[in-house]
FITORMI-549122 format. One record per residue (C-alpha): x, y, z. Coordinates in steps of 0.001 Angstrom, whole numbers, padded with zeros to 6 digits, always signed. Each point is the difference from the previous one (the first is absolute). Last residue first. Example, Ala and Ser with C-alpha at 12.3 -4.5 7.8 and 13.67 -1.06 7.14 Angstrom:
+013670-001060+007140/-001370-003440+000660/
END
This chain:
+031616+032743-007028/-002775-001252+001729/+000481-001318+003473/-000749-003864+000285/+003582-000649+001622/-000858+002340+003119/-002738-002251+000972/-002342+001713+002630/-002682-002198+001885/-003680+000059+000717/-001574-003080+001832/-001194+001979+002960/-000411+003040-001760/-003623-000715-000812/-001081+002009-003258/-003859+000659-000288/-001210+001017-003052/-003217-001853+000574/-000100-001854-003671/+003588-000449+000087/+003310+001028-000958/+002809-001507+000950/+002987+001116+002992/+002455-003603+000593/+003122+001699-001776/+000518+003899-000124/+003260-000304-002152/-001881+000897-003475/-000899+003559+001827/-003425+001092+000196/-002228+002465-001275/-003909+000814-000393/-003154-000451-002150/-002369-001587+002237/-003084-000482-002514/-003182+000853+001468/-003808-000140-000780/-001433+003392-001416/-002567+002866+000980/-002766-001452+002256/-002204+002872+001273/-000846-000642+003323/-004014+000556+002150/-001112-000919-003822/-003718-000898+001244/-000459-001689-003193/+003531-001424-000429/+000295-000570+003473/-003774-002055+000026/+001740-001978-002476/+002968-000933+001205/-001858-001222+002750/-002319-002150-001706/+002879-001739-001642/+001113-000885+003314/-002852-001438+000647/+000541-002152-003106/+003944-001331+001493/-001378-000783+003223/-002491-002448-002485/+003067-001641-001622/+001891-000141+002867/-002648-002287+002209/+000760+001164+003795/-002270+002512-000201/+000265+002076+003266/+002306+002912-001842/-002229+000328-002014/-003129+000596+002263/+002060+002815+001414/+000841+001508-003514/-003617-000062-000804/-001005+001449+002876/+002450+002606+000052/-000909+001144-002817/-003812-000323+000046/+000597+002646+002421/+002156+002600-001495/+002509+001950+002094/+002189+002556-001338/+001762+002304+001790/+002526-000540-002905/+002786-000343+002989/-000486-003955-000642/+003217-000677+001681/-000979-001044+003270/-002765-002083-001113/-003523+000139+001439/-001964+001219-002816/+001542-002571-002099/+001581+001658-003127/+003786-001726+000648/-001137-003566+000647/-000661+000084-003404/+003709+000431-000909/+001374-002890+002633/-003014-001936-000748/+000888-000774-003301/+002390-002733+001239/+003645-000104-000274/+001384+001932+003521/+000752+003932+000500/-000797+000696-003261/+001352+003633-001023/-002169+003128+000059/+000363+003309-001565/-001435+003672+000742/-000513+003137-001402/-002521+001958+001748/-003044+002308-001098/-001703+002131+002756/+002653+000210+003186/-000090+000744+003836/-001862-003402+000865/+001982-000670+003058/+001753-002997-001570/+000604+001737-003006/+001793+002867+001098/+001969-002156+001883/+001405-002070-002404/+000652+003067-002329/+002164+001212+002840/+002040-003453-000026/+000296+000494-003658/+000735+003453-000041/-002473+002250-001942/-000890+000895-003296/-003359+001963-001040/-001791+000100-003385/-003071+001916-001115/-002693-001835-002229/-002024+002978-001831/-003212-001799-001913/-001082+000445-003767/-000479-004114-000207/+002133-001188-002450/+002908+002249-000480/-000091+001381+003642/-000184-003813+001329/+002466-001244-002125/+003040+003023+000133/-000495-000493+003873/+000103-003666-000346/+003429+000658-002352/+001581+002459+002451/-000936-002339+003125/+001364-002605-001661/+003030+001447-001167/+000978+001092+003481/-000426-003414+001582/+002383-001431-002146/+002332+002677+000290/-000376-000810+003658/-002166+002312+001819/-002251-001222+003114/-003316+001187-001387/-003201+001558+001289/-002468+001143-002828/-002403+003094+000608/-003102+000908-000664/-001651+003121-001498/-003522-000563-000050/-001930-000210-003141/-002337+002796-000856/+000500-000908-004210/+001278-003398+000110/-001397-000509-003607/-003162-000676+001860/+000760-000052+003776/-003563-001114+001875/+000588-003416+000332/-001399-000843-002766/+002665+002019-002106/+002459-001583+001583/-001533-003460-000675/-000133+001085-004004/+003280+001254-000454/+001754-003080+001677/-002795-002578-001861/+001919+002341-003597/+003057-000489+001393/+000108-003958+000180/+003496-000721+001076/-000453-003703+001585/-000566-001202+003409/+000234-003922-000094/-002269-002360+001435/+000905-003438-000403/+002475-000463+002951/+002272-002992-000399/+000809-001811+002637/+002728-003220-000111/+001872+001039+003090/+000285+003401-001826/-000307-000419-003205/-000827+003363-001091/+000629+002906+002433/-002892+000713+002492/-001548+003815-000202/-001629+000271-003230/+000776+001184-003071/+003394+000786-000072/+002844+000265-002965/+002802-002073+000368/+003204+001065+000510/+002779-000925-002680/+002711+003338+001246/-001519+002520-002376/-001581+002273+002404/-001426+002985-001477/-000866-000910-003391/-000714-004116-000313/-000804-000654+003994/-002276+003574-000127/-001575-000116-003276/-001346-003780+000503/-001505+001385+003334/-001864+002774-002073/-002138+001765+003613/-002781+001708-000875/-001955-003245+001608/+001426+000226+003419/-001008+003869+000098/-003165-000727-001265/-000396-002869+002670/+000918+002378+002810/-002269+002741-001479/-002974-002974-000088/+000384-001187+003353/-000667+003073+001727/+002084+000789+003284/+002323+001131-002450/-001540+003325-000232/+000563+000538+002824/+002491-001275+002584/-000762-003107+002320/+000564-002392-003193/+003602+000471-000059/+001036-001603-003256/+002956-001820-000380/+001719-000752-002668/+001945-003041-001401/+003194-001212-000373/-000380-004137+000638/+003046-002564+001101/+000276-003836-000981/+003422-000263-001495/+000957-000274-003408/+004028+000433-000885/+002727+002326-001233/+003638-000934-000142/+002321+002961-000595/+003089-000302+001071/+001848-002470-002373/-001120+002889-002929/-001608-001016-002852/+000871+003271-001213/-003246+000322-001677/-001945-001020+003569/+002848+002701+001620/-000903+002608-001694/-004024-000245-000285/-000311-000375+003653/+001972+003286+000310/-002155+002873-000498/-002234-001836+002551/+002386-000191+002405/+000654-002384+001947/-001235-002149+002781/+000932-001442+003929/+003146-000279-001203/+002751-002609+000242/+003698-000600+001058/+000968+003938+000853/+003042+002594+000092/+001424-001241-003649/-000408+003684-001123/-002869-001839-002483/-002195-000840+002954/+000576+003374+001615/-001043+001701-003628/-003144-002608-000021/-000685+001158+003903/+000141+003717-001019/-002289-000268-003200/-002357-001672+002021/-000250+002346+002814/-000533-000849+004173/+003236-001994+000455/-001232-001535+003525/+002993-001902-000234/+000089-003856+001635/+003524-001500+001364/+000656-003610+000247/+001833-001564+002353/+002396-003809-000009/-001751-001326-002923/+000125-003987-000034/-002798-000628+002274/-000469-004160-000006/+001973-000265+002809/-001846+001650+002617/-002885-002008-000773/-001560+000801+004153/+001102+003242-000020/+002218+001319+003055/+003232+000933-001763/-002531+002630-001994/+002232+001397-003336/-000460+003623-000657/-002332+002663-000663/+000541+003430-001207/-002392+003051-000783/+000789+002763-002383/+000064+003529+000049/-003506+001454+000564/-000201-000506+003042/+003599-001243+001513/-001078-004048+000909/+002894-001946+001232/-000077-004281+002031/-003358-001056-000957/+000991-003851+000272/-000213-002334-002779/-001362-003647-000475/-003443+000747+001502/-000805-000281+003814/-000168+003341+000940/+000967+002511+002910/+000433+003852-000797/+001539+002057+002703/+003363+000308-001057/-001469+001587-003083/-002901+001427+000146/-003196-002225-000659/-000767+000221+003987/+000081+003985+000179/-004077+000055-000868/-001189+001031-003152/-003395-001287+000570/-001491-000604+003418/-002240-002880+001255/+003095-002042+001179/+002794+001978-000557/+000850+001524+003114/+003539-000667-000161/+000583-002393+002682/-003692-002237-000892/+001000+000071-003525/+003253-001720+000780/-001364-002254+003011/-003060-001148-002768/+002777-001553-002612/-002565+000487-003517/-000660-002988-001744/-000810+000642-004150/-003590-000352-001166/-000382+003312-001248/+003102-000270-002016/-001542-002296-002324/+001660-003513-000220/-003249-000715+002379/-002104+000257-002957/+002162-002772-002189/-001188-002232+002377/-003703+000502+000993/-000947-000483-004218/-002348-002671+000903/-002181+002326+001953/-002868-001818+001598/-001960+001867+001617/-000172+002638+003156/+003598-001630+000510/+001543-001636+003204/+003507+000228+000475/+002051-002314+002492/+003987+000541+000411/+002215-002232+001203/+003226-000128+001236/-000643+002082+003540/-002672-002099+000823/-003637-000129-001469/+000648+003477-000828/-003118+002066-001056/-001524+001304-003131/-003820+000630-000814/-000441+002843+002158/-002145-000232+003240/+002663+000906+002320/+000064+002936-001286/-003002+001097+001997/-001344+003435-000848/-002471-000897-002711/-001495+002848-002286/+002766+001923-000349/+000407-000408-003287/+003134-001246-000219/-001088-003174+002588/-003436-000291-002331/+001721-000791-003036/+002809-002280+001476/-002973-002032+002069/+001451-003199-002084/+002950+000512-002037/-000699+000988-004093/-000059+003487+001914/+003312-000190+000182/+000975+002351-003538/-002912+002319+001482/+002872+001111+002342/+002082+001251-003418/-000610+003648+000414/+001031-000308+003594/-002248+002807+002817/+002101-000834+002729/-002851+001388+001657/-001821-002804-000596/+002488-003020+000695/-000424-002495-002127/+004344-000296-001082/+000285-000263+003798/-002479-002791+000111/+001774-001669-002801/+003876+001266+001035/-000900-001498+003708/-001457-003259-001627/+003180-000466-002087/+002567+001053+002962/-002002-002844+001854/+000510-002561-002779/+004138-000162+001128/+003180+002017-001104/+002742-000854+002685/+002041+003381+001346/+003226+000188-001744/-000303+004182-000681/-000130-000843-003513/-003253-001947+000787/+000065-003634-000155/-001292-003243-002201/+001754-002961+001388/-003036-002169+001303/-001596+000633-003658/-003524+000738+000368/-002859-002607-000373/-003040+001917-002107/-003266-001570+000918/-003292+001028-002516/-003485-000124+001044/-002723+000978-002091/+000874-002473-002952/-002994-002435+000580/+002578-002790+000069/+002247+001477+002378/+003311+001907-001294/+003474-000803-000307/+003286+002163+000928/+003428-000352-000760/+003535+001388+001031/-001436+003307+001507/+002455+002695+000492/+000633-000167-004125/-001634-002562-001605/-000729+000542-004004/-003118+002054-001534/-000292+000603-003742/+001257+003032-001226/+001619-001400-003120/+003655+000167+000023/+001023+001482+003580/-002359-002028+001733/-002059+002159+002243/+000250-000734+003714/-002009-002311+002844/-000604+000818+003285/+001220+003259-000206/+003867+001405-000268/+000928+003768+000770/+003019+002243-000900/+000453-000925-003713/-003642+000052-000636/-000388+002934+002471/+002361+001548-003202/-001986-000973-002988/-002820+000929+001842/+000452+003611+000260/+000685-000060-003867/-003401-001847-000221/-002072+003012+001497/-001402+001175+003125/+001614-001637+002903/-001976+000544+003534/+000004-003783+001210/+003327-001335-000961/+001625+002911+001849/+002796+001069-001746/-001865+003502-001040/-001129+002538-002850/+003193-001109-002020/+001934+002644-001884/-000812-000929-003836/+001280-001284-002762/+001985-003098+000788/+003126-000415-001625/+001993-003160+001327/+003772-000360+000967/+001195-003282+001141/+002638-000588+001916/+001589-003191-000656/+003829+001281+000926/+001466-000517-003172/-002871+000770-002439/-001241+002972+002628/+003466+001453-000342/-000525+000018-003732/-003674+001308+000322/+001001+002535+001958/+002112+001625-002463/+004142-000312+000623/+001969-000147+002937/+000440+003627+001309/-003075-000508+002261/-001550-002913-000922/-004262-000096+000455/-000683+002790+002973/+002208+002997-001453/-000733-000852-003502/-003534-000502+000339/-000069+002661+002535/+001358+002158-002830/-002341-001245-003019/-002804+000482+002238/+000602+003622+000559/+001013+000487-003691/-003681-001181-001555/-001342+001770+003291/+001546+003105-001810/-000959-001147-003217/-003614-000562+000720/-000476+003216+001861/-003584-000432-000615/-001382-002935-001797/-002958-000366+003002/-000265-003939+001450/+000951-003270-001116/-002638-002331-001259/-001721-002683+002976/-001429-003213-000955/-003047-000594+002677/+000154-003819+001041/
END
């Protein structure tokens, strides 16, 4: 799942203010800070960075977007809380046949939407074929194509949906039929894309093939997660509150929680700090340093799977050449950038999967190597970057962001002779820009959506959604193909190998550094942990008023 940074640091103190206000205005009134009404009341207040793109489970663009379709939506199965592994959710257990292409999830009699209607495997096979749809044109379709005739049904290449690998044996059960076998089928459908959709809501608002539609508004929006979309003012806040209708009812202990697009770091940590919020989506990088000597309660930092890395848009010259992309990968000091400019126990980057994950360990690794840098530029018909193009970098500014782009710029004019320009935009405008191909050099960062390589590698396939590289490589997709039909671990995990590879010769992405979430939360936020997806289910969250710190 794309991570998301805030968007341009203008006006900072005056949205700083502007949030501040509705926090007030929305959280307590006269009765204190929002997060002391929120303590009594279980309302929990939550930073989240950006303005989302959409509510609809098929369109969303970044892991901030998630965090709240999590709360609004429930799949098959969902993450646990702890470690990311998948637990029942709609479906209360599932088995597969022996050759592991078939796989029957029985659904929970009780699950319903908030509007009362019964959930059942048709809203699943509608949200599949929906989620397929052409000229629906979802980054995350090529998440399905693990189901049989997926591929070809997005592609236009086969008209009859029928044909898909998922159908309802009755309303209870649901049948899906893989290309292969993919032993990892249940922590997938946590993902968002495999969420039900209620047809008779889409089908009133238009929202079947069309994006943005009025059906995610409130009043109109009908899930089946443990909150209801019941306020969104753009660029405000968003609130959800308790579902009567959901199946585990009981097991919710919040009573609403409200999200803040708070686009600046500086002004969420200051809102955080003014007692207006439970936890942050980050912080500061001037501050990391503070509150780890402080050994502050707040502050507890932790590993997740998630990749900031470049992209390179191969349709615009020179970096159509394999060599200048490489040189610029190479002129890159990783170990520079997580020791100097970040400082917050990132790893530096040389290759696109993050160690350990599910056990793989990628063995190539990009390191700085100037003098290769020099010499592949110079090959490619740029020595000492004399006649070099003037390109440009696309950012979505966080401090973060902006010190990265200062330092790579600093980099490549130090070491190779060449002129990198920068350019910020708005997150959701920097999406776009992106996805049509209107952009050079982009920052961008990637979380795990499940644990298993393939959730990075899946990335660079010339048919995936969110490889907006331009990119495509055939012994790529070959090799990641033939992976992902080799049952035996050992040798999936060697093919893989071979993909990191070819990236790190073709270098479509620069890999810069592996995450650390650096952020804040209050000691009373009980049931929210850290984990290697970073996702944090609300269902089991509570608020103890007793655990405060003093």
């Amino acid at each position: 799942m794309p991570l998301q940074s805030s968007v341009r640091l203008v006006a900072t103190s005056t949205f700083a203010l502007g949030i501040l206000a509705t926090l007030l205005t929305t959280g307590c009134g006269q009765r204190g800070t929002a997060v002391a009404s929120g303590n009594r009341d279980q309302v929990i207040h939550i930073g989240n960075l950006t303005e989302p793109t959409d509510l609809d489970p098929h369109v969303i663009s970044s892991q901030q977007d998630a965090q709240i379709t999590m709360a609004l939506f429930e799949g098959l199965a969902q993450y646990d809380p702890k470690d990311s592994t998948p637990v029942p959710a709609v479906a209360e257990r599932w088995e597969h046949s022996t050759d592991g292409l078939t796989w029957t999830f029985h659904l929970r009699r009780n699950a319903k939407w908030s509007n009362g209607d019964p959930v059942t495997a048709h809203d699943f096979v509608f949200a599949y074929q929906r989620m397929l749809t052409p000229s629906l044109a979802a980054e995350y379709a090529s998440m399905l194509y693990v189901l049989k005739n997926a591929q070809p049904l997005n592609g236009g290449k086969l008209a009859d949906v029928t044909q898909l690998g998922a159908r309802a044996a009755d309303d209870h059960t649901l049948v899906l039929t893989t290309e292969y076998p993919v032993p990892y089928l249940p922590s997938m459908v946590c993902h968002a894309a495999w969420y039900p959709l209620h047809r008779p809501t889409l089908e009133k608002y238009a929202g079947l093939t069309q994006r943005g539609s009025a059906w995610t508004r409130p009043g109109n929006h009908v899930g089946n997660g443990y909150f209801v979309l019941t306020e969104w003012k753009p660029h405000q806040f968003i609130r959800v509150t308790k579902n009567p209708h959901y199946w585990d009812r009981d097991a919710v202990k919040l009573t609403a929680a409200v999200f803040y697009p708070i686009e600046s770091e500086d002004a969420e940590e200051r809102t955080f700090r003014a007692g207006q919020l439970h936890t942050t989506s980050t912080l500061p990088i001037s501050k990391i340093a503070v509150y780890r000597q402080e050994k502050s309660p707040f502050f507890e930092p932790h590993v997740f799977l998630a990749t900031f890395f470049l992209r390179f848009n191969v349709e615009k010259p020179p970096l159509n050449d394999a060599r200048v992309r490489r040189a610029l990968s190479l002129a890159i000091d990783r170990e520079r950038f997580v020791r100097d400019v970040l400082r917050g126990g990132q790893l530096p980057a040389g290759h696109l999967t993050p160690p350990n994950t599910a056990g793989f360990n990628a063995r190539t690794t990009l390191a700085h190597d100037l003098p290769t840098a020099q010499k592949l530029l110079a090959e490619a018909g740029f020595p000492g970057g004399k006649g070099f193009p003037k390109l440009e970098f696309l950012y979505n500014s966080t401090e973060a962001n902006r010190l990265i782009a200062e330092a790579l710029q600093q980099m490549w004019n130090k070491g190779l002779g060449i002129d990198i320009t920068m350019q910020n935009q708005e997150a959701r405008v920097q999406t776009v820009s992106m996805r049509s191909g209107d952009y050079q050099i982009g920052r961008f960062a990637w979380t795990g959506d499940y644990l298993d390589p393939s959730t990075f590698l899946e990335l660079m396939t010339g048919d995936s959604g969110n490889n907006l590289t331009r990119w495509r490589h055939a012994d790529y997709d070959r090799i990641y193909a033939e992976a992902n039909r080799t049952a035996d671990n050992a040798q999936r995990y060697e093919l893989y190998q071979r993909c990191e590879e070819i990236i790190a010769a073709e270098s479509p992405i620069a890999p810069i550094y592996f995450y650390t979430r650096n952020n804040l939360r209050r000691p009373e936020v009980k049931g929210w942990y850290g984990n290697l997806l970073d996702n944090h289910p609300l269902k089991g969250v509570y608020l103890d008023p007793a655990a405060a710190a003093k």
